[in-house]
C-alpha positions as CSV (number, residue, x, y, z in Angstrom):
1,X,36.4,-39.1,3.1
2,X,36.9,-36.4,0.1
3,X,34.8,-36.8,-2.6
4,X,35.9,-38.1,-5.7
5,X,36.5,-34.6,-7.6
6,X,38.5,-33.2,-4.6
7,X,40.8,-36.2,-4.8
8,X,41.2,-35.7,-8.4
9,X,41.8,-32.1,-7.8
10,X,44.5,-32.8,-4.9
11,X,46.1,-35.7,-7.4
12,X,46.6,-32.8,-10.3
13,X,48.3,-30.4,-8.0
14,X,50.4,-33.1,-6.1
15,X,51.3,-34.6,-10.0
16,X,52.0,-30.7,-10.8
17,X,53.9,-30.1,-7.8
18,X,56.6,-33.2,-8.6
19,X,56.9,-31.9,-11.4
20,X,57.6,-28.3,-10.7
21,X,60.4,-30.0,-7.6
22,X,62.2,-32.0,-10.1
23,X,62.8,-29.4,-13.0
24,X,63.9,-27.0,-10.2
25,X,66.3,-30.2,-8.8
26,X,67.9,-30.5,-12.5
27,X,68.3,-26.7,-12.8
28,X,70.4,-26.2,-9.9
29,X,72.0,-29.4,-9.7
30,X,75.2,-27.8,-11.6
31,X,75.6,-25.2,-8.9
32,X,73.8,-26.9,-5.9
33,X,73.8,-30.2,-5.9
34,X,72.6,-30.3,-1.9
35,X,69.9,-28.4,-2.7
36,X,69.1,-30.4,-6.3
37,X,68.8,-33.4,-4.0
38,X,66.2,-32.0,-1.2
39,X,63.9,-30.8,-4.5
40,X,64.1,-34.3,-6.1
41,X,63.3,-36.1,-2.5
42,X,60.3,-33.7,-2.2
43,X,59.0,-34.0,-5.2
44,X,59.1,-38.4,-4.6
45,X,57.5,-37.0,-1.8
46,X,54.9,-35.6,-3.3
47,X,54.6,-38.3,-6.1
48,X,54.0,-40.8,-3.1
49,X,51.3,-39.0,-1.5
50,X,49.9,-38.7,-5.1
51,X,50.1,-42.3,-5.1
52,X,48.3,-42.8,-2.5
53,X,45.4,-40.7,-3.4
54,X,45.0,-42.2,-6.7
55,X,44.9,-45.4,-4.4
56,X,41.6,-44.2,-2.4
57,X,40.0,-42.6,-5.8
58,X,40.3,-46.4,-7.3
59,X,38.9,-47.7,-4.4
60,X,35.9,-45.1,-3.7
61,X,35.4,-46.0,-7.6
C-alpha cells in the first residue's frame, strides 16, 4: 500500500504523462498517423492506470 502522498504524486505524473502522449499524437498525426495512434493509445493507457490510482486514494481516504 503507498501512502496517500505517493499516490497523489504517481496520479500527477501519470495525468502529465497523458497529456504529454496525446499533444505528441495530434502533432504527428498529419505526417504519421501510425505513430499518432500508438501515442493516443498510451496515453488512454496511462489515463487508466491514473484511474485507477485515484480509485485506491478515494478508498484509503
Amino acid at each position: 500500500m503507498k501512502t496517500i502522498e505517493e499516490l497523489r504524486t504517481r496520479i500527477k505524473e501519470l495525468s502529465k504523462q497523458a497529456v504529454e502522449l496525446r499533444r505528441k499524437g495530434s502533432e504527428v498525426y498529419e505526417t504519421n498517423q501510425e505513430q499518432a495512434k500508438l501515442l493516443r493509445q498510451q496515453a488512454r493507457e496511462a489515463m487508466k492506470r491514473c484511474q485507477v490510482l485515484i480509485q485506491e486514494l478515494k478508498r484509503s481516504h
